[in-house]
C-alpha positions, 0 to 999 in steps of 0.5 A: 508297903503291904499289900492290906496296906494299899487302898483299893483302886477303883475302876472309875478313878482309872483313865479311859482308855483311848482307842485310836478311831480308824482313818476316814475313808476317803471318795477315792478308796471308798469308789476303788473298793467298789470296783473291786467288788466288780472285778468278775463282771467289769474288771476292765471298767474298774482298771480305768477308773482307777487308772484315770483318777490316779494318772497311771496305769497299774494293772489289776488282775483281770483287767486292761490297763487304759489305752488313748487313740491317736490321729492315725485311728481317728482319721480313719474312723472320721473317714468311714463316718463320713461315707456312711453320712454322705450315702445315706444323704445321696440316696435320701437325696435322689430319691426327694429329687425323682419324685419331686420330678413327677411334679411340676413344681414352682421354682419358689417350691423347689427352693424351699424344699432345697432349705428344708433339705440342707437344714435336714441334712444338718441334723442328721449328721448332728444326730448321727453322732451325738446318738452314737456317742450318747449310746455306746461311745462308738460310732460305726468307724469308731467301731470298726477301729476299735475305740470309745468316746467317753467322759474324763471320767470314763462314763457314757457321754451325756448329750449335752457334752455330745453337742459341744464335742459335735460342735467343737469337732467343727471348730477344730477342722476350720483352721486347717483341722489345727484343732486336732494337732494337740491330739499328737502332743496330749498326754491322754491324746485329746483334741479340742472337741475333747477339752471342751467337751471335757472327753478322751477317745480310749480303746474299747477293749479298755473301758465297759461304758456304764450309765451315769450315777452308778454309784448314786452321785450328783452329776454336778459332782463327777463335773467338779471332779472332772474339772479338778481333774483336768486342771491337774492332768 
């Protein structure tokens, strides 16, 4: 047949053409493709993202793979802690009993004031570490052996979960400190306190604490995340 002889095509009686659409994003791509945009002021932040939300440890250029504190570490840390508290409680301490001292005080009075000071007492050693953990993640122990307390996520501890891990802390040394045993057994070397308080005790080196919601979301979310996380890991 000749080439008169065939009838015109018409554009619109072709098929469409059909473009491929491009794969979705997914949470997790689009939250390391951020992290890499950061790498010149916080690389070492987004190596632990990536690290944790994938269980492994690839090193990224610039950066430090995640590094979980052992028993050993913590003891020692708890140990400095504990001097700091009880110093500063001796010689608040004292000083209450000199003057108290001066004046010649019913022993009613003095019983109430030996109240108040235990109830004193208690709070401070709450709000000595729920203010350092909420803070930085380090306490002055945690500071000197080199560690942070961090969210699963690796984000700056909440006060609320800073309570629990507070009060959970205490739980886990009534029954002969066993609380602390999984620490020595855990992948990711977590104790009680952080199974509740849903927290890991890293290297400071490893992780640049940044404040909640950097990336503008929920904090409902990171603690689905967080929860979908743990039950895998």
């Amino acid at each position: 047949m000749s080439a008169e002889s065939q009838p015109p095509t018409d554009a619109s009686s072709r098929p469409p053409l059909r473009i491929a659409p491009e794969p979705a994003q997914t949470d997790e791509t689009t939250e390391l493709t951020e992290a890499v945009a950061h790498l010149h002021d916080a690389a070492a932040q987004a190596q632990a993202r990536a690290a944790i939300r994938q269980g492994i440890a690839e090193r990224v250029p610039g950066a430090m793979p995640v590094a979980y504190v052992g028993l050993v570490s913590r003891g020692i840390a708890f140990a400095i802690d504990a001097a700091i508290i009880l110093l500063v409680a001796a010689i608040v301490a004292g000083a209450t009993a000199l003057i108290a001292s001066l004046f010649p005080l019913p022993s009613a009075v003095k019983v109430a004031i030996a109240a108040i000071g235990g109830v004193i007492y208690v709070l401070w050693v709450i709000g000595f570490f729920v203010a350092f953990w909420t803070g930085t993640g380090q306490t002055p122990g945690a500071r000197v052996m080199d560690f942070r307390v961090v969210t699963s996520r690796l984000e700056r501890v909440p006060a609320r979960r800073a309570l629990v891990r507070c009060g959970a802390t205490v739980l886990a040394a009534i029954p002969l400190f066993a609380g602390f045993l999984p620490v020595i057994f855990d992948r990711r070397c977590r104790s009680l306190a952080d199974y509740l308080a849903r927290t890991v005790v890293v290297e400071a080196p490893c992780v640049v604490v940044a404040p909640h919601g950097r990336r503008g979301r929920h904090p409902r979310e990171h603690e689905h995340a967080e929860s979908a996380h743990d039950r895998v890991t």
